[in-house]
SERO-4910 file (N, C-alpha, C, O; in steps of 0.05 Angstrom, whole numbers):
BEGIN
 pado doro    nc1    nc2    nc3   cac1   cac2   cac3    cc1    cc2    cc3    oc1    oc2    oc3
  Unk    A   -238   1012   1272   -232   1031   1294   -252   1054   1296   -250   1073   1311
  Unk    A   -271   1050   1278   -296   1077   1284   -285   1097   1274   -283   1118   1287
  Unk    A   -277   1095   1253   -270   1119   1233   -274   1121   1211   -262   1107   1194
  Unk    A   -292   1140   1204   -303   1142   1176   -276   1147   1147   -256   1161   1143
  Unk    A   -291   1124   1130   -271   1130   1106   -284   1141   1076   -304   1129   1067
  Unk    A   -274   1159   1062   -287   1170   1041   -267   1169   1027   -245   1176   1034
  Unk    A   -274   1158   1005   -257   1150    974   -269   1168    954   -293   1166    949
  Unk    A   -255   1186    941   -260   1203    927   -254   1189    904   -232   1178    906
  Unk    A   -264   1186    882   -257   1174    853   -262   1183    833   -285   1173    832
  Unk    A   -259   1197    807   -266   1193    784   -295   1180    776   -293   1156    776
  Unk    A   -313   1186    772   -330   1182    752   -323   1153    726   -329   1129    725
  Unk    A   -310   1168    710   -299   1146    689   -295   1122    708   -309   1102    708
  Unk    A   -270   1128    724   -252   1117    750   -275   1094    758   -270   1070    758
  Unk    A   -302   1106    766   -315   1084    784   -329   1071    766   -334   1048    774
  Unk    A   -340   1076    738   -349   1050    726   -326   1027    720   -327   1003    724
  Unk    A   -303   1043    707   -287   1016    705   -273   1004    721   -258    985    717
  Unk    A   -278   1015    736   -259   1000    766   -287    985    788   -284    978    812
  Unk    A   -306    983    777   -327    973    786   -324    952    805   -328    958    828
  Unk    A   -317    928    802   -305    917    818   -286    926    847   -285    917    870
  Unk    A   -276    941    837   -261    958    866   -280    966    888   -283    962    912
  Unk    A   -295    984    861   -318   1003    878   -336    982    900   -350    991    919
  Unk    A   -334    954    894   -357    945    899   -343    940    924   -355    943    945
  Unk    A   -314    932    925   -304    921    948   -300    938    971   -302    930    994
  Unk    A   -294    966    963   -297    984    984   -310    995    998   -306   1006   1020
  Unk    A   -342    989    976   -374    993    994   -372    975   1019   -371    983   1042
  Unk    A   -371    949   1010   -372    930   1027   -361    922   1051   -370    906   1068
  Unk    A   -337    937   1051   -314    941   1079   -323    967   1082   -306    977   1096
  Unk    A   -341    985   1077   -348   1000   1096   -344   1032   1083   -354   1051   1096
  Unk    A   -334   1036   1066   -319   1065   1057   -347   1076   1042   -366   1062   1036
  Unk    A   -345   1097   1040   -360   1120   1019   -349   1136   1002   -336   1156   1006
  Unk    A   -357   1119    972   -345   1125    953   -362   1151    934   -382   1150    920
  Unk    A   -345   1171    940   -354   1205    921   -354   1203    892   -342   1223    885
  Unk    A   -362   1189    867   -353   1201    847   -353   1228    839   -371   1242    848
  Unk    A   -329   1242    818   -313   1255    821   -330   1269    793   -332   1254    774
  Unk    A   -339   1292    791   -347   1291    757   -336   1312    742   -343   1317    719
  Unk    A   -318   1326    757   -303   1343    747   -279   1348    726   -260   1334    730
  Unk    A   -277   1366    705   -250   1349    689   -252   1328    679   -276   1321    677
  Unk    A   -230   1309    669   -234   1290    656   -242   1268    674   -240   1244    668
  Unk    A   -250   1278    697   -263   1246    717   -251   1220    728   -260   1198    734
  Unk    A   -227   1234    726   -200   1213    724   -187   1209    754   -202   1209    773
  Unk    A   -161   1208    758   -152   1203    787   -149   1232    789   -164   1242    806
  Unk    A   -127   1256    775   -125   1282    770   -147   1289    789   -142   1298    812
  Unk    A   -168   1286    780   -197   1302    792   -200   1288    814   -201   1303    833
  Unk    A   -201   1272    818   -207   1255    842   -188   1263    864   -199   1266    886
  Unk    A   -155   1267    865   -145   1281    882   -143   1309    888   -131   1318    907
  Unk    A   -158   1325    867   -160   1358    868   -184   1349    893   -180   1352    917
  Unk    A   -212   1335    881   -231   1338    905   -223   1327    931   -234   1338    949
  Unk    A   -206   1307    938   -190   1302    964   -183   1322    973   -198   1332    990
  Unk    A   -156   1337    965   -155   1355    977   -169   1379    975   -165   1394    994
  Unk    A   -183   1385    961   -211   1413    966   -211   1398    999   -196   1403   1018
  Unk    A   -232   1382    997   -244   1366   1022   -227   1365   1047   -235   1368   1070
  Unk    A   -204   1362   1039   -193   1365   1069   -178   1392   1083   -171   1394   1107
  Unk    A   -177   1409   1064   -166   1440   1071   -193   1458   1085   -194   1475   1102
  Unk    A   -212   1446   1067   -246   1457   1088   -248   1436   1099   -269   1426   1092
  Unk    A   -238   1424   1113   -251   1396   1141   -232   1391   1152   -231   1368   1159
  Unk    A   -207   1412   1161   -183   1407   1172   -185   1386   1199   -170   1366   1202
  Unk    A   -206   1394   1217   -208   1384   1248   -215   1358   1256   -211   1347   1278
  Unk    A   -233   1346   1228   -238   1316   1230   -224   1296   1213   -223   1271   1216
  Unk    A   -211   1319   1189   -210   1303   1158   -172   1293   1160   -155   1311   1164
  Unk    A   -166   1269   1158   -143   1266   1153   -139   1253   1120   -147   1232   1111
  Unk    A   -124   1274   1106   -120   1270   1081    -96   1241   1076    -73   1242   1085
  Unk    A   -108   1212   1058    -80   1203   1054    -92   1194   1017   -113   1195   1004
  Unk    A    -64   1188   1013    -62   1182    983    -50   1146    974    -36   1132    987
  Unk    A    -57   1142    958    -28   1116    948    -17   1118    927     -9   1099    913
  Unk    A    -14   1143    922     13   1143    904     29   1159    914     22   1173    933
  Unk    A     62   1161    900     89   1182    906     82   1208    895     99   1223    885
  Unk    A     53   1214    897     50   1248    882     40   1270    909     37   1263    932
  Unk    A     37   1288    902     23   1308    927     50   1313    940     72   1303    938
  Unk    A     38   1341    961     58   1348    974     78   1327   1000     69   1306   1009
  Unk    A     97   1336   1006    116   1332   1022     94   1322   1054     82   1341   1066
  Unk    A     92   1301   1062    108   1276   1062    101   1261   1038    117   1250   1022
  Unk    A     74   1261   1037     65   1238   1020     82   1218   1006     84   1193   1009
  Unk    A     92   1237    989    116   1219    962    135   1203    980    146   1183    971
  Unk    A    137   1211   1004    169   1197   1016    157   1176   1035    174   1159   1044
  Unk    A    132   1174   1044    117   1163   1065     96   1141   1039     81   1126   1050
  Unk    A     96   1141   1026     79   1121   1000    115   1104    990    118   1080    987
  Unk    A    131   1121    988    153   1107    975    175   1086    989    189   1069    979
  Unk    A    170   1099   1022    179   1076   1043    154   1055   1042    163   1032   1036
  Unk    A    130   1056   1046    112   1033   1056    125   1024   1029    150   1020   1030
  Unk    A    112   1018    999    118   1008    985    145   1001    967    150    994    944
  Unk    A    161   1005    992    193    993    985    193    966    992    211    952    984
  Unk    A    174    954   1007    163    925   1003    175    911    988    193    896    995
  Unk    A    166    913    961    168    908    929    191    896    924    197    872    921
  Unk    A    206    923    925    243    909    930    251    896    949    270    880    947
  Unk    A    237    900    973    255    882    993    244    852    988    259    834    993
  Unk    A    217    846    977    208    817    974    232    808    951    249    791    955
  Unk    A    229    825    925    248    822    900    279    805    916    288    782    913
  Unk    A    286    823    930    314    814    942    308    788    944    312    770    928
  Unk    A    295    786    970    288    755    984    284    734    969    291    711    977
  Unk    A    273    739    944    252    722    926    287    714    907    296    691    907
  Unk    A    297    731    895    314    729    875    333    709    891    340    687    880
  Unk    A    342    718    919    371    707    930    355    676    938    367    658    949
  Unk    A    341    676    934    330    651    949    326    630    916    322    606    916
  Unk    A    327    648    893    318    627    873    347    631    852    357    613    839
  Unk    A    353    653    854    388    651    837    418    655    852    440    653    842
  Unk    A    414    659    874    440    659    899    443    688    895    458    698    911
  Unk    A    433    703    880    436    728    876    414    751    884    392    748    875
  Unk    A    421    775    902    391    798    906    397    808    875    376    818    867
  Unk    A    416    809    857    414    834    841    404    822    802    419    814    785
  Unk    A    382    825    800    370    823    770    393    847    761    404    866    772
  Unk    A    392    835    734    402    857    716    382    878    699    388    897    684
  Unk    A    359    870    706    345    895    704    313    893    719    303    871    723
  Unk    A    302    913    724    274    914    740    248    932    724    252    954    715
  Unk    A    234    925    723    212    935    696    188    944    720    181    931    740
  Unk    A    182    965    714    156    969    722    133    995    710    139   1016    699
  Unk    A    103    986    717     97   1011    704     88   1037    719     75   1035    739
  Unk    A     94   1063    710     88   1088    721     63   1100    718     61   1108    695
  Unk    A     45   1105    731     23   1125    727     24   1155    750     34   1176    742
  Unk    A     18   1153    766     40   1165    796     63   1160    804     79   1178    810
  Unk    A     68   1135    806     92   1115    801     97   1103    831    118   1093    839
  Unk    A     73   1107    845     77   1077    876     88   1051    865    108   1041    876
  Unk    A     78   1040    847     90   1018    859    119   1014    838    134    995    843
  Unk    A    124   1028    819    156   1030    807    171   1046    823    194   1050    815
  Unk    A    165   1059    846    179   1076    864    187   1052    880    211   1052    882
  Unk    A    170   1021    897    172   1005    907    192    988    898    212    981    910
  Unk    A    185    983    877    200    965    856    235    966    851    251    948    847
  Unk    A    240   1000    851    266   1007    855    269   1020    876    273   1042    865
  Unk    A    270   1023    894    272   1040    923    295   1019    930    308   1033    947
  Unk    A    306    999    929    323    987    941    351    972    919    371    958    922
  Unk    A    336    986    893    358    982    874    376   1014    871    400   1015    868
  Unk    A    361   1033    871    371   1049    863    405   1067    862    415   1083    846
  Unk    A    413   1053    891    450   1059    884    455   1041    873    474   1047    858
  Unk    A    448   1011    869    463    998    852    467   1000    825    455    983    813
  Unk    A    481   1016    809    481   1030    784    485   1002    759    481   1006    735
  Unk    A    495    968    771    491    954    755    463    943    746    460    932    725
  Unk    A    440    947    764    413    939    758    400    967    741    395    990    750
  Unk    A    398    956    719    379    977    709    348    978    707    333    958    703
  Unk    A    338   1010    712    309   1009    718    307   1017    695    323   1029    682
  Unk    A    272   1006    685    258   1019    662    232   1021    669    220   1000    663
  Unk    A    219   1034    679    191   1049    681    179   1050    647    188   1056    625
  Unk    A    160   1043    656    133   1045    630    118   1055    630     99   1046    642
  Unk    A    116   1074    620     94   1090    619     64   1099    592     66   1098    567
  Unk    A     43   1106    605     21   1098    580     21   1116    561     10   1137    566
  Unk    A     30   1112    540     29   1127    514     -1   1133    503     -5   1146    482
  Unk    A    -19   1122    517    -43   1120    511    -58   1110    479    -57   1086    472
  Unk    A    -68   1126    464    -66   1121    438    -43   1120    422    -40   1101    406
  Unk    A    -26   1138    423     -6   1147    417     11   1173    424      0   1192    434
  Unk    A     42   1172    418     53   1195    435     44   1230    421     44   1253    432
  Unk    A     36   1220    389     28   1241    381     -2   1245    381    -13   1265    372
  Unk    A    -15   1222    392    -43   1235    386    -64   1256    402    -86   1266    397
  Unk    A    -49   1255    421    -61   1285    441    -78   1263    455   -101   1268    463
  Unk    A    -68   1237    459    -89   1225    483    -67   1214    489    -55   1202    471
  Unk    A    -58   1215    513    -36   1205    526    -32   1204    549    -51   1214    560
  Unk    A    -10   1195    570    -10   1197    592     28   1197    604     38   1194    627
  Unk    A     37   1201    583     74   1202    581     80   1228    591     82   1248    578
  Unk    A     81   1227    612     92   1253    627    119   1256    613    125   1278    604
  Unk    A    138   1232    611    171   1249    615    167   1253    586    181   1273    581
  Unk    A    157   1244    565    158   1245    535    146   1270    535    161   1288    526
  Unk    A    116   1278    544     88   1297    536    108   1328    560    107   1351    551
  Unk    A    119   1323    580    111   1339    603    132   1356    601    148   1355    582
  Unk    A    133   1374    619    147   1395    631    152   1406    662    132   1409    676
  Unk    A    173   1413    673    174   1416    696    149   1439    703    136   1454    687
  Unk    A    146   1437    728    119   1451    744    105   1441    767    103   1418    774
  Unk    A     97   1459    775     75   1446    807     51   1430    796     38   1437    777
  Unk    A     47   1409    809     23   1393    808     19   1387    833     34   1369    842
  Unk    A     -2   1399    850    -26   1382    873      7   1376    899     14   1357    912
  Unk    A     18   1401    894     30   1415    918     58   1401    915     67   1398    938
  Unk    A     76   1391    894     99   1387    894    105   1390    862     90   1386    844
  Unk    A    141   1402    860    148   1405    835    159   1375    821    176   1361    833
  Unk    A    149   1368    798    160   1346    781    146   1352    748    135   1371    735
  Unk    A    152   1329    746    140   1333    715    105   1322    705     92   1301    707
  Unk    A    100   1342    697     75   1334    685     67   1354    652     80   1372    642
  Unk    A     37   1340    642     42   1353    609     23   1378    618      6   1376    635
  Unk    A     27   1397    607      7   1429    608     26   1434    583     47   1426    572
  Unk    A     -6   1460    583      1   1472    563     17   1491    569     26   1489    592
  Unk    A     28   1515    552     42   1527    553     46   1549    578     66   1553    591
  Unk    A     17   1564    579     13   1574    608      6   1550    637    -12   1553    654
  Unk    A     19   1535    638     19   1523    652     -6   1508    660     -7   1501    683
  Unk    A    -22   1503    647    -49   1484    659    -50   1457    645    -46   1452    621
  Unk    A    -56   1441    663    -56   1414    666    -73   1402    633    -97   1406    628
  Unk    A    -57   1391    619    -69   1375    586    -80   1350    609    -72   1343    630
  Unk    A   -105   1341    592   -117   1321    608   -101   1294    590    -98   1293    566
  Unk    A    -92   1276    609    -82   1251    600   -100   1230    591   -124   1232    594
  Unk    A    -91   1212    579   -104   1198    557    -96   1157    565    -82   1146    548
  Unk    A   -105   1141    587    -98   1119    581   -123   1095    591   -143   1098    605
  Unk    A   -111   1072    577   -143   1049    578   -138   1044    614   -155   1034    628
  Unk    A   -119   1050    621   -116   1043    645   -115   1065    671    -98   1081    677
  Unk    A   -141   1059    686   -141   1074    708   -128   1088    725   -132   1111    732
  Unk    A   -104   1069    736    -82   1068    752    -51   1088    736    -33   1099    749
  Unk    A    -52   1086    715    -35   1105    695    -52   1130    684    -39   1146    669
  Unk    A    -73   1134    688    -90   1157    676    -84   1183    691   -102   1195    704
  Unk    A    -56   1193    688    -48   1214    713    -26   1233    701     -3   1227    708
  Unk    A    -27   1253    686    -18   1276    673     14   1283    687     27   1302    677
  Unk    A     25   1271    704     44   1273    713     68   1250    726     63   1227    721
  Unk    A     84   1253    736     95   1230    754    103   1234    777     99   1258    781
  Unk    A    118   1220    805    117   1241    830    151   1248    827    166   1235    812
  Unk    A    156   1264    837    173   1284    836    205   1262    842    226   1269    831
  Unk    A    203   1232    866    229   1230    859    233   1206    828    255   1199    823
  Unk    A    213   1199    815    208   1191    788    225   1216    770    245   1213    755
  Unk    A    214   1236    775    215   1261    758    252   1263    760    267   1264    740
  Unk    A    260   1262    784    287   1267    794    307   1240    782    331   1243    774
  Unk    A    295   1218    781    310   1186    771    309   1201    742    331   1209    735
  Unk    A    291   1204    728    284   1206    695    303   1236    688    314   1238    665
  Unk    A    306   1255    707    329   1280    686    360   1267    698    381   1274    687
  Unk    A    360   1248    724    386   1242    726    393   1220    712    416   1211    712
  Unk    A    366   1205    693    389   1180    685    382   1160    704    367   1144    692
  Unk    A    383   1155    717    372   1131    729    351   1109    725    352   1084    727
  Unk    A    337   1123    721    311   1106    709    306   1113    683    309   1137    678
  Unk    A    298   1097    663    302   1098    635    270   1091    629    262   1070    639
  Unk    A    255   1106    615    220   1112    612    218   1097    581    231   1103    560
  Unk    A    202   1081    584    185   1073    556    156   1071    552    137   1060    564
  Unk    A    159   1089    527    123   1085    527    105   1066    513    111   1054    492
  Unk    A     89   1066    522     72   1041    513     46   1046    515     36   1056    536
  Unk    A     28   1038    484     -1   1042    481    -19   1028    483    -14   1004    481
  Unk    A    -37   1033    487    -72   1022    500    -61    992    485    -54    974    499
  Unk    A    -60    990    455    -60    961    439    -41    942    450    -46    918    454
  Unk    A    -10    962    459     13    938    460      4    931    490      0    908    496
  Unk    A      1    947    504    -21    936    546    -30    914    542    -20    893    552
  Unk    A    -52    915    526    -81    895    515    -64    874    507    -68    856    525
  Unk    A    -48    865    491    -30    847    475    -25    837    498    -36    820    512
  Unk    A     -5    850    501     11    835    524      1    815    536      4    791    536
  Unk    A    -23    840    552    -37    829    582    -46    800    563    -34    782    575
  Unk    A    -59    791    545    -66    771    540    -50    751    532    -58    728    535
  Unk    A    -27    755    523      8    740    514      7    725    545     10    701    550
  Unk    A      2    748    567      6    731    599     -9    715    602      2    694    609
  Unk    A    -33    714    599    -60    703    604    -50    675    590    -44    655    603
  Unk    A    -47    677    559    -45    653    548    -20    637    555    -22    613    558
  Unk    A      4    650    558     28    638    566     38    625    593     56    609    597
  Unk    A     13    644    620     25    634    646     -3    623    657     -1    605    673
  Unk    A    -32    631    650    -53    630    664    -51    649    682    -53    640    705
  Unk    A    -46    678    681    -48    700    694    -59    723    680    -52    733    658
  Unk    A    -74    730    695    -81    755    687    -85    776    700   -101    783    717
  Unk    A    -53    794    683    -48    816    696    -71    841    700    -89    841    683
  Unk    A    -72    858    716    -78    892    711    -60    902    690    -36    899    685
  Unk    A    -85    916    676    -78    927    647    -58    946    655    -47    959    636
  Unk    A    -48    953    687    -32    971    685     -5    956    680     11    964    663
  Unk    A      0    928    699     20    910    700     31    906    676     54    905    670
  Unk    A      5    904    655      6    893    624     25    915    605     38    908    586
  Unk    A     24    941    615     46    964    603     73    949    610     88    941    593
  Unk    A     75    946    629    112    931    638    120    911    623    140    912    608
  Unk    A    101    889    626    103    864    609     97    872    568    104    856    552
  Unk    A     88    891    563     98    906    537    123    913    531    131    908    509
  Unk    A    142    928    554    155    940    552    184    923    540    202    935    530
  Unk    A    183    886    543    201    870    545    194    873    512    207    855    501
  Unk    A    181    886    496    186    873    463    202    905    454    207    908    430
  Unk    A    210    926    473    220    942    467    254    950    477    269    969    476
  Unk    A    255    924    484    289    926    494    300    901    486    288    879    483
  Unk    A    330    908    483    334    887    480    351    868    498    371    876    510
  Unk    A    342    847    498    346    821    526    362    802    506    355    793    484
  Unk    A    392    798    523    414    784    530    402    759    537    388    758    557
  Unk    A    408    738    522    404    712    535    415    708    562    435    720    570
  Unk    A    401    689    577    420    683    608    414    711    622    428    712    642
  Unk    A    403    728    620    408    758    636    370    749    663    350    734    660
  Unk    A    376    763    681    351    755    697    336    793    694    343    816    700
  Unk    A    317    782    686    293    810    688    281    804    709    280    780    717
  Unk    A    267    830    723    238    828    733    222    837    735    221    854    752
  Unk    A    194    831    718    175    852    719    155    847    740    148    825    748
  Unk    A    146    875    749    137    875    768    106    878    755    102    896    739
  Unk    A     82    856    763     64    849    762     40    868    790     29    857    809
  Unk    A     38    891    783     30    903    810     -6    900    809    -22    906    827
  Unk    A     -9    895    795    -40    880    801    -54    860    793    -42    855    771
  Unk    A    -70    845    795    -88    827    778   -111    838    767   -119    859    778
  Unk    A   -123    830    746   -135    836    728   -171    837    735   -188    850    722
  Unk    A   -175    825    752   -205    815    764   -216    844    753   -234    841    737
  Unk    A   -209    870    759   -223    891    758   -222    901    718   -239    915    708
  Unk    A   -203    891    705   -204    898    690   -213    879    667   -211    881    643
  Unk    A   -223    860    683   -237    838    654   -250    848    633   -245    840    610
  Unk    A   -276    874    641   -289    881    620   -275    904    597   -286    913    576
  Unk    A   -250    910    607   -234    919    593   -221    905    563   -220    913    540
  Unk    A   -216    889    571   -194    862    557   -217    859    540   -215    861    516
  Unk    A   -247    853    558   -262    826    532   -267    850    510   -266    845    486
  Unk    A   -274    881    521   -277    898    501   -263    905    478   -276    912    458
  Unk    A   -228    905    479   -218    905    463   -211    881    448   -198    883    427
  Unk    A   -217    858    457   -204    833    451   -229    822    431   -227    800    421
***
């Protein structure tokens, strides 16, 4: 449509997401790395919006995750209510039933576990469990566990939870995975997690890596190391024979191969 697109990214962000980077050159976008801070998505949406508060008249700001101010979170969490509505279709069509007894997904902003449950969420018999990246570990000061690490406060123009220090400034988060490398969660995550609703597990760089490869060898898939947090998350609960799960697989791995062979 003749409209310029600029992708603001992370530094870190654009070597290992290299593959991404390459695909967005190619359809046309102009990709900024970000070198500010830890170089991460954090920085990459501070410079978005810098950029669009000085370029009001041409610049239309959008995001893909449930973080940032009002609409965003509620306008990212309708498009990607998708998720659930395929889930329904997919389930009633293969067990006579829309309702799993539980729905797994992983959180970094939390688009696509906002998707994932957006159409479960009054049903109080399906339970949600969000995963979130513990990074190295929950104590080792590299992390990315908002509801474990965080505290209520403003982040990038809406209140939820994210980790700072005590005067309030942003601890930089800690995970192998791009897509979870985000110091906070969006605000109605934040609202599921103090009401109870959604139930948070964390999970580190090693048990991701594991996993993701448990999939690889077990289905011939290979997930995104973010997907691979969810599919961790099943050796941390415990599963009822006969009960139907579903983890939500929200990317493929193509971008993160050189990830895997590194640790593997």
């Amino acid at each position: 449509m003749g409209l310029e697109c600029v992708v603001f990214m992370g530094e870190v962000d654009v070597a290992r997401q290299a593959p991404n980077v390459g695909r967005m050159k190619m359809l046309g976008a102009t990709v900024v790395p970000v070198s500010s801070g830890s170089k991460t998505l954090k920085d990459a949406t501070n410079e978005a919006m810098r950029f669009w508060i000085s370029n009001p008249f041409d610049t239309h700001y959008i995001i893909g995750s449930v973080v940032g101010p009002h609409p965003y979170p509620d306008m990212v969490a309708r498009f990607q209510s998708i998720i659930s509505e395929e889930i329904k279709n997919q389930l009633k069509e293969a067990t006579g039933s829309e309702f799993p007894d539980r729905v797994i997904a992983c959180v970094g902003g939390g688009s696509n576990a906002t998707g994932a449950f957006f159409h479960y969420i009054k049903d109080e018999q399906v339970e949600l469990i969000a995963a979130e990246a513990a990074g190295k570990g929950l104590e080792s000061g590299f992390t990315a566990a908002a509801t474990f690490k965080g505290k209520s406060g403003i982040l990038h123009g809406s209140q939820t939870l994210f980790m700072q220090t005590d005067d309030g400034q942003v601890v930089e988060p800690h995970s192998i995975s791009a897509g979870l490398d985000y110091p906070g969660i969006g605000p109605a995550l934040a609202h599921w997690f103090e009401s109870g609703r959604v139930i948070f597990e964390a999970v580190t760089d090693d048990e991701a890596i594991a996993a993701g490869k448990e999939l690889c060898t077990l289905e011939g898939i290979i997930p995104a190391v973010e997907s691979a947090h969810a599919l961790a998350t099943l050796d941390k609960i415990k599963i009822v024979p006969g009960e139907t799960i579903v983890v939500n697989l929200s990317g493929r791995g193509d971008k993160d191969l050189e990830t895997y062979l590194d640790k593997l």
